[in-house]
Each structure stands twice: as structure tokens, then as C-alpha cells.
TORTI-795910 format. One record per residue (C-alpha): x, z, y. Coordinates in steps of 0.2 Angstrom, whole numbers, padded with zeros to 4 digits, always signed. Each point is the difference from the previous one (the first is absolute). Layout:
BEGIN
XZY ...
# end
This chain:
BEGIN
+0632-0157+0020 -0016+0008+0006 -0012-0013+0005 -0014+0008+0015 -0016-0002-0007 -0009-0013+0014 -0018+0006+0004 -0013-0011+0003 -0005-0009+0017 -0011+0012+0011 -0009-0012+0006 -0008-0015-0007 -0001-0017+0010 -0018-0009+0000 +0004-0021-0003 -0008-0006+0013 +0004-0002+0020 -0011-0001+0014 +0004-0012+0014 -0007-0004+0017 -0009-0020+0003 +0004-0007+0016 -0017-0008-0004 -0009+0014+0006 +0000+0001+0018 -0012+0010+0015 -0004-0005+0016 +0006+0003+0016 +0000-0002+0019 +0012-0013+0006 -0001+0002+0021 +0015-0004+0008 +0007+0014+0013 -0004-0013+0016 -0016+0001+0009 +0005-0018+0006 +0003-0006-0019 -0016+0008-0004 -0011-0009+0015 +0008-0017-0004 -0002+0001-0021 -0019+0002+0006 +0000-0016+0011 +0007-0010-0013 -0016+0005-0013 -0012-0001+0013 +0007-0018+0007 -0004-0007-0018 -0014-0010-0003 -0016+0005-0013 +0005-0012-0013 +0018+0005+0000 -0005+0020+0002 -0010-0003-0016 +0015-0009-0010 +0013+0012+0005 -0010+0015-0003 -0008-0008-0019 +0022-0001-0005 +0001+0019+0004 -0013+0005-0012 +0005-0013-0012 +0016+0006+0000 -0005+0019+0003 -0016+0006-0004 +0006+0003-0017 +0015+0010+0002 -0012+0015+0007 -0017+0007+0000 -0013+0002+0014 +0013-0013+0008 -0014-0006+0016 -0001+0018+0005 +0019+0000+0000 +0002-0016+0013 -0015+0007+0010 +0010+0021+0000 +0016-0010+0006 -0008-0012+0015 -0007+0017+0004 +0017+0004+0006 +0002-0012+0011 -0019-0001+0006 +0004+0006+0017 +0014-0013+0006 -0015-0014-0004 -0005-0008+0018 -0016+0009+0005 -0016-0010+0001 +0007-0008-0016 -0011-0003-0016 +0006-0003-0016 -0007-0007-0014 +0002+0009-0019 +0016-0013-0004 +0009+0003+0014 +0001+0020-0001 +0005-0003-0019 +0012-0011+0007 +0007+0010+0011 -0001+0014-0010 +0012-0011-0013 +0011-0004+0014 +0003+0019+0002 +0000+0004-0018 +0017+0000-0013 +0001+0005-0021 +0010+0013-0005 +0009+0000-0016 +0002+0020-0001 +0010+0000-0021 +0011-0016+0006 +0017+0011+0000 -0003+0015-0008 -0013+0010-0011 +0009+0018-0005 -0001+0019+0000 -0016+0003-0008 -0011+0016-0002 -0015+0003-0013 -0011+0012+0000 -0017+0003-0013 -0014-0010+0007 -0017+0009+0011 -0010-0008-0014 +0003+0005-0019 -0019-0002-0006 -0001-0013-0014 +0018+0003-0007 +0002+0000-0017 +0005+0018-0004 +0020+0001+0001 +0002-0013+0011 +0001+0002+0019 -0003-0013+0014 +0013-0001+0013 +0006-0006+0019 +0016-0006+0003 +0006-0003+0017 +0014-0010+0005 +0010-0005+0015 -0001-0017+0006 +0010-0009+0013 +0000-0017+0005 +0008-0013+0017 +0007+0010+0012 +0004+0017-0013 -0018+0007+0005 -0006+0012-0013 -0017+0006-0004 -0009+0008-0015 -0009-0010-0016 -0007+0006-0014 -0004-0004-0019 -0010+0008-0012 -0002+0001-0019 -0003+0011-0017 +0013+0008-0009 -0006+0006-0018 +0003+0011-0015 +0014-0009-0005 +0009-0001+0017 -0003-0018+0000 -0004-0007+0018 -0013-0013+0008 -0001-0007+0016 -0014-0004+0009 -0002-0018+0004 +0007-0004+0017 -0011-0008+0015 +0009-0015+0008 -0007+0006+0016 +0005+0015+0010 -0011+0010+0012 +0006+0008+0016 -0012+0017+0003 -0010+0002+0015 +0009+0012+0013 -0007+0016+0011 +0008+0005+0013 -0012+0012+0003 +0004+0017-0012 -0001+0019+0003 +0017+0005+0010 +0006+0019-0005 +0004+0005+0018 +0013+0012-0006 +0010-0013-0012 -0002-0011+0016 +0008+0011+0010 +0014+0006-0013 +0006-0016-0002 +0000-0005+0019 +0014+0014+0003 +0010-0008-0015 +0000-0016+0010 +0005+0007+0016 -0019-0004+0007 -0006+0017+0008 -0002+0003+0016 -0011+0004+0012 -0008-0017+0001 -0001+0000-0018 -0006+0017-0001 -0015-0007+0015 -0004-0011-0012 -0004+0011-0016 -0007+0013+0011 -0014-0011+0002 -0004-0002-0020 -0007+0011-0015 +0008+0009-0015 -0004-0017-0008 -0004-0016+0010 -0002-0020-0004 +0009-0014+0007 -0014-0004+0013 +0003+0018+0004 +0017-0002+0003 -0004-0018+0011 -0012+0012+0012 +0012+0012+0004 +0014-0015+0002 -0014-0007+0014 -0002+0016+0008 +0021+0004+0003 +0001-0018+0007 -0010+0008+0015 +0012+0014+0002 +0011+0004+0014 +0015-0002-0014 +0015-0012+0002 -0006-0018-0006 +0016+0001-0012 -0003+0015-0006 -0019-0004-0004 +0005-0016-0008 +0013+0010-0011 -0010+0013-0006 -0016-0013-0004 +0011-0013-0009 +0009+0014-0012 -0018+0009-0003 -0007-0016-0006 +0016-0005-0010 -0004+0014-0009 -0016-0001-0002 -0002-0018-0007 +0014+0005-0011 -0015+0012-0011 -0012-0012-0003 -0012-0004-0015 -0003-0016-0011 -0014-0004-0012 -0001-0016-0013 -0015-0010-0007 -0006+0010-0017 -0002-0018-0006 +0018-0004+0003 +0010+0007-0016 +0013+0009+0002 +0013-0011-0004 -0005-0010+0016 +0004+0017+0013 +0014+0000+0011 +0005+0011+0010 +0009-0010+0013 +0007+0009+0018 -0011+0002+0012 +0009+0009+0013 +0016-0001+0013 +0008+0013-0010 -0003-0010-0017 +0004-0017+0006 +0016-0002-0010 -0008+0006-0015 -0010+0015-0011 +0012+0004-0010 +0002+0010-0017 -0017+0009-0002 +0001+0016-0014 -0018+0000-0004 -0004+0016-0010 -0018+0007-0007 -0002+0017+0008 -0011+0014-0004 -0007+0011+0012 -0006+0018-0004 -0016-0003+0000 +0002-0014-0014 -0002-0016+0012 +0011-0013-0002 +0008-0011+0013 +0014-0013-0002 +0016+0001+0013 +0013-0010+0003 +0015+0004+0010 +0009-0015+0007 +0012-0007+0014 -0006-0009+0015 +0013-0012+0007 +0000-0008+0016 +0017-0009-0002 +0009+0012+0009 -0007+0019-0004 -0010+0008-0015 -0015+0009+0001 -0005+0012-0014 -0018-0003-0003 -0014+0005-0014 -0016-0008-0004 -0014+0005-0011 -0013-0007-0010 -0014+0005-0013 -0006-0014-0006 +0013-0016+0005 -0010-0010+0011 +0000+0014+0015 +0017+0005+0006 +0006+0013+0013 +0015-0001+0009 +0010+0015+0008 +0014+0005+0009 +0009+0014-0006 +0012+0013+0009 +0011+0013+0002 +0018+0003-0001 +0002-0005-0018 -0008-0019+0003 +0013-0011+0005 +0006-0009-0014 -0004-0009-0016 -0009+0003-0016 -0010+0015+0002 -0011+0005-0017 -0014+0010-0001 -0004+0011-0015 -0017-0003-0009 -0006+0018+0005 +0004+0013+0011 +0011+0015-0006 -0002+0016+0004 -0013-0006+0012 +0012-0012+0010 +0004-0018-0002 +0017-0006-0005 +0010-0014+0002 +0014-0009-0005 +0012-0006+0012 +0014-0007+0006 +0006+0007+0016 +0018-0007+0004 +0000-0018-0011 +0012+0011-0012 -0007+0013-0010 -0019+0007-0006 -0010+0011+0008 -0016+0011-0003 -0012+0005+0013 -0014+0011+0003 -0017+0001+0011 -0017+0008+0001 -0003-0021+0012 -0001-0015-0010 +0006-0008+0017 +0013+0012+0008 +0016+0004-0011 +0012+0012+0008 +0013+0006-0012 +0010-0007-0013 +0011+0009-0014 +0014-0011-0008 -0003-0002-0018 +0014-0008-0008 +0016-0011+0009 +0009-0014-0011 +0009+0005-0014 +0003-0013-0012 +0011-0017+0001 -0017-0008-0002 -0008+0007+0016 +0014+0006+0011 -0006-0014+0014 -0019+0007+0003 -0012+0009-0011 -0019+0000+0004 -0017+0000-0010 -0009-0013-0010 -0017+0004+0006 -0012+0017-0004 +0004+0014-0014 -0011+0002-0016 -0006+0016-0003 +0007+0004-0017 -0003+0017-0010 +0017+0004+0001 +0004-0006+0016 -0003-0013+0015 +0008-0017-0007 +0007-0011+0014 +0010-0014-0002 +0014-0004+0013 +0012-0014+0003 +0018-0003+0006 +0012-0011+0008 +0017-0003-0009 +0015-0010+0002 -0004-0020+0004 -0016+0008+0008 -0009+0002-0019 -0015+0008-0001 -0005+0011-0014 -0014+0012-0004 -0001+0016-0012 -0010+0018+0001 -0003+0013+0005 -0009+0019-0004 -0006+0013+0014 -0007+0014-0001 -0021+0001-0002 -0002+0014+0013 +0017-0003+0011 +0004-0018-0001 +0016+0000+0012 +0007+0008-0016 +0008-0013-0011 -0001+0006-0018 +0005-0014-0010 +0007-0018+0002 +0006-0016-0011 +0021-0003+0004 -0003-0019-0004 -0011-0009+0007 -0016-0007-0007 -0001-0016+0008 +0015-0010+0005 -0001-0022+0002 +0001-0006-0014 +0009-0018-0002 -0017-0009+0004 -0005+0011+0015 +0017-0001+0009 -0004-0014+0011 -0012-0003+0012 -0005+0001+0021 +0010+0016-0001 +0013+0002-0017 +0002+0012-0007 -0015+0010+0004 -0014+0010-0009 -0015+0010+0008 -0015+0010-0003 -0011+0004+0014 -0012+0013-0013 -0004+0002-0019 -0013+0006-0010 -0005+0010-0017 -0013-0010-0014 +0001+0011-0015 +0018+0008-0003 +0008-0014+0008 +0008-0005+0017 -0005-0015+0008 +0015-0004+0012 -0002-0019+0009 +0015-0004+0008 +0005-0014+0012 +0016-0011-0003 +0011-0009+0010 -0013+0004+0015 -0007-0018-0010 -0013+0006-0015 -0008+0014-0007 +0000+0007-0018 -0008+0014-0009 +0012+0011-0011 -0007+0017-0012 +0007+0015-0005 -0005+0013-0012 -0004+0018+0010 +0005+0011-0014 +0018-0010-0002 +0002+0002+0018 -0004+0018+0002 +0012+0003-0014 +0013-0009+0007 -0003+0010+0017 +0000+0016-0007 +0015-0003-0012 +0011-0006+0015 +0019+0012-0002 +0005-0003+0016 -0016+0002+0009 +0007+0019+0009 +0016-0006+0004 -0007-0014+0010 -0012+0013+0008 +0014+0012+0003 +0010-0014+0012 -0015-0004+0009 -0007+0019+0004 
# end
């Protein structure tokens, strides 16, 4: 009998698992929806006595104080809110606007229920690292009470040896400080108007009225002026409430350089990310010119509908947020290339929830066209197919990992090779897959599940983090020159192209 001789594992497991801590918690604004509730809450504080103002206010920063930095500036941002429904002619002493601002104030355990899909990409700062060894971020979707996603993010060294160490990680965590005050692109303004339905010629009143480029207290002018316009009421209110929808949903954040990194969230700010951000492909890009910028595709979720969205960042600590548009944008995990090609961007993308996509643009932010790549073809993925984050450039070709859904909803992940110079060619991929759950990974918030949201090259070897069971994160390597090998030895790799072309 012919024994088959068994190759070894592609990839190699790291031991150790990253976890969220329902210990580390933010912030934010508990007001109830009731003007009424709101006007009586405030009676309550303001009917209590100095002594018992001072006892009540000493437990809550006993209790909290802790738990979060800068935490006085926090009680006096949240009674800020509710400044105005304050009786007027009323003075208050320091105590009782902390108080209040307590009163109107709740934690927020953002790892409590999940901690998965995880992206890493080389750090902005390499000086000081020991030669071989790379410094890294790794981000990492978080969600906590209510399913409500944001972004987190962890750093570390990986070094000559592949062997990899986390930074320590802060117990508190920093929300940024928000601008809703950016430059608006009138054209991508008005682009994505007409994909939602939103011109008309109230609208087009409006954007008559603004620049090429215009700020948000641009936009709040023109709003003022069409209120005085013979135009139906309705039909004023319509076009104003959709253009500022818009508008706050492209905003910018910026952290605390004292704050590290491991302390940054990125929590939702807007209507359209109340639900969550979700699934953010973060991929170092390389303009022509040499500058680097860090982007990250993600999903805004507001419970009901998505909004495909980008942000950048060149540094970690300021972020812009975008909206994107075009035909091409309406679905889920979108990933950009880490350079343009043939002087357009590209994108990986999944346009009907079934099968990959590649798209091309000479606009960051509008994306009109997409080409099918490949549909399911093995047992493995026969469900859904879609990427596992940004390609590596390669010599040989554009590596990019994928994943599937099989039978029992299993998730699984392998590779892929396109083409340098016309990536919407396929020119090789693996028939097995390179990661499947393994016995200890299978359970979790969501069995059966592992996914990448981005990897990266240190040396000749593939960094791939990978999320499991939607609970915990773990880092996993692979030897580049075993996988280009495996690629380009692939014996079916035409016939599978033939059925799809």
C-alpha cells in the first residue's frame, strides 16, 4: 500500500491568546430621552442639602475616580449637556455640577462579549529597533452590552526569531476628542447625495451656495440661509436633516500623545455607527510620492443598515473618518491594496454577500465598477467567500488570504496569488485551506469561526492574527517562500479558472 507522504502545517499557531477585560471601561453620557425626566433628576440634586451633596459626590470618586483618567473633566463635559434645562438665575457650587454631571454619566465595558477580527500592521515608529526586529500595531474589534462595536488597538515587537511581545496593556481607556468641523469634498458630497435618493432642487439650493471644498460651519451658514427661502417647510427640513446626516457622518478624532495606544478606542460617534464599527481592514499604503498613510476600510452599523466608510491616520492619535461612494459601495469587507496599480487604487470586495470581488479607481472615496474575481468552488467555501484583509506585495505576485463558509457555518482561511501588474487575475491558490478551527478554537460567542481583518510581512514570514469564536485573538506565521510554492505548484489552479471565466 502507498502511504501519501503528509507535508507539513502551513502555518504555525503562536501559544498564547489575547482576551478582552471587562475591567476596562469608558465613559459615557447616560441622559434619558425625557425632557421631563431630565428637569426632575436635576430637582432631586439640587434639593440636597451641602453636607449630603458632599457625601454623595466623595462615594462617586471613591468608587470611580480610578477607573479613568482626567475623570473631573468628564463629570463637568457630561453636566454640560444638560446645562441648559438648569432653572435660570440658578448658581451652583463645583459639587453640585460634578454631581449632576455623575447623575448623567454611566461606564462602559467595550471587551465584555467579544474581542475578535484583528488587523496588524508595521508601526509609524521603527527608530530604536534592534535590527531584524519590527515594532507593530494590532487592532482588534471589541464589543461589549448591547453588541456595540468599536476599534482597539495593541502594540508590540516582533524580532529576528519570529518571537512576539506585547506591550503592557493600560487599565484605562481614552475616548478621542471629536471635530465635526473637517474639509467636505463638494463633489463626493454630492455623488453620494444621488446614491441616497437626496437631490433635488432643494438640495441642489443648498450646495449652490458652497465651495469646491467647504467646512461644517460652512455647511451650518447655507442651512440658515435656505430656512429663509420661499421653499416648502418639508421640503427644507428634508434636504437640511439628510445634508447634516452626512456630514457628521465624516468627521475627525484626535487622542492624547500621553495616552498609549493601548488606551484608544475608537468608539461610534455617529447615527450611522450607533450599533457598532465594525470589522476595520487597516493596511499601510504608499503613495507615489513615498508618504505613507495608514487606512482602514470598515462597516458602520446602525442596527438596521451598513455604511461602507474609510478612515485614515498617520500617526495613531489623529483619525479621519470618510464616507465612500459609488455604485460598488454597499456591502461588507472592502480591502484596499497597500499601493495604487497602474496609477489606480484597488480593492477587494464583496459585492453580493457570496463571492470576491476586485475594484478599480483613480478616487480613494468613490468606487464605481467591480469585476468578479473568483465564486465558490470548494466544499469548504461553497457558502460565502470574501477576503481576510489587504494583499502583500510579493515578488511573484500580490498574496492575499481569503476566507470561506462551509457546512455547520465553519470558517476557514487559505491563499491566494494575483497578478503584480493585473491583479483581477488569479494566478495561483492553495486547495486546502491554511487555517481551519482547530479543537481548542471551535467554541466561543460565534462557533466555529476564524477571521482576519489584515496581515503583514517581518522578514520572509507572514504575520496572520486571526480572531476565534468572535471571543479571542491569536497570532499564527507562515513561511512566504513555503507558501509561494505551494501557490504556484497548485494542479488544478486552471481548471478552477476555466469554470469561473
Amino acid at each position: 500500500m502507498r502511504v501519501k507522504e503528509k507535508r507539513k502545517p502551513v502555518v504555525k499557531r503562536q501559544p498564547s491568546l489575547l482576551g478582552g477585560d471587562s475591567c476596562r471601561v469608558i465613559t459615557r453620557p447616560y441622559i434619558p430621552s425625557s425632557k421631563s425626566r431630565i428637569k426632575a433628576l436635576i430637582e432631586q440634586v439640587m434639593a440636597l442639602g451641602e453636607d449630603d451633596v458632599h457625601y454623595v459626590l466623595d462615594g462617586v470618586m471613591e468608587g470611580f475616580a480610578a477607573r479613568h483618567r482626567n475623570f473631573r473633566a468628564i463629570l463637568e463635559s457630561n453636566f454640560e449637556r444638560i446645562a441648559e434645562y438648569v432653572p435660570q438665575q440658578t448658581t451652583l457650587s463645583s459639587e453640585q455640577r460634578l454631581l449632576l454631571g455623575a447623575y448623567f454619566t454611566q461606564e462602559y465595558s467595550v471587551e465584555s462579549a467579544a474581542f475578535f477580527n484583528p488587523a496588524i500592521v508595521p508601526h509609524p515608529d521603527q527608530e530604536d529597533v534592534e535590527d531584524g526586529s519590527q515594532r507593530f500595531i494590532m487592532s482588534i474589534r471589541a464589543t461589549g452590552e448591547g453588541h456595540v462595536s468599536s476599534i482597539e488597538f495593541r502594540s508590540g515587537i516582533i524580532d529576528a526569531r519570529n518571537d512576539m511581545y506585547f506591550d503592557p496593556v493600560s487599565r484605562y481607556i481614552a475616548t478621542p476628542e471629536i471635530h465635526t468641523d473637517p474639509v467636505y469634498d463638494r463633489l463626493h458630497f454630492r455623488r453620494k447625495l444621488e446614491e441616497i435618493g437626496a437631490r433635488d432642487r432643494v438640495m441642489n439650493h443648498l450646495l449652490a451656495g458652497l465651495g469646491e471644498s467647504f467646512t461644517f460651519d460652512e455647511l451650518e451658514l447655507q442651512i440658515k440661509k435656505l430656512r429663509s427661502t420661499k421653499f416648502r417647510l418639508v421640503d427644507k427640513q428634508h434636504a437640511i436633516d439628510t445634508a447634516l446626516w452626512l456630514a457628521r457622518s465624516n468627521y475627525e478624532v484626535i487622542f492624547r500623545r500621553e495616552e498609549p495606544i493601548s488606551e484608544r478606542v475608537l468608539f461610534p460617534v455617529t447615527e450611522n455607527e450607533s450599533s457598532g464599527i465594525e470589522d476595520a481592514r487597516f493596511v499601510r499604503f504608499v503613495d507615489d510620492d513615498g508618504s505613507v498613510t495608514y487606512y482602514a476600510t470598515y462597516t458602520a452599523y446602525n442596527g438596521s443598515d451598513i455604511l461602507p466608510q474609510i478612515l485614515e491616520t498617520r500617526d495613531f492619535l489623529t483619525f479621519k473618518f470618510h464616507t465612500l461612494s459609488g455604485d460598488s459601495v454597499h456591502n461588507k469587507g472592502m480591502a484596499l491594496f497597500p499601493r495604487k496599480v497602474n496609477g489606480q487604487y484597488v480593492m477587494l470586495s464583496r459585492q453580493d454577500g457570496v463571492n470576491n470581488y476586485i475594484m478599480f479607481s483613480d478616487s480613494l472615496l468613490f468606487w464605481n465598477e467591480a469585476q468578479l474575481l473568483r465564486k465558490p468552488v470548494h466544499p469548504f467555501e461553497f457558502v460565502q467567500v470574501g477576503n481576510c484583509g489587504s494583499p502583500v506585495e510579493t515578488p511573484t505576485g500580490w498574496l492575499a488570504l481569503f476566507h470561506g463558509v462551509g457546512p455547520m457555518r465553519r470558517y476557514s482561511i487559505w491563499a491566494e496569488l494575483l497578478d503584480l501588474d493585473d491583479p483581477s487575475r488569479v494566478i495561483g491558490r492553495m486547495q486546502e485551506p491554511i487555517l481551519i478551527p482547530n479543537e481548542q478554537e471551535r467554541d466561543g460567542y460565534v462557533p466555529n469561526v476564524v477571521y482576519s481583518c489584515g496581515n503583514m510581512i517581518h522578514g520572509d514570514t507572514l504575520i496572520i492574527p486571526y480572531g476565534i469564536a468572535d471571543q479571542r485573538c491569536r497570532l499564527a506565521t507562515a513561511s512566504i517562500p513555503d507558501l509561494l510554492s505551494r501557490l504556484k505548484a497548485s494542479p488544478q489552479l486552471h481548471l478552477h479558472l476555466g469554470r469561473l471565466r
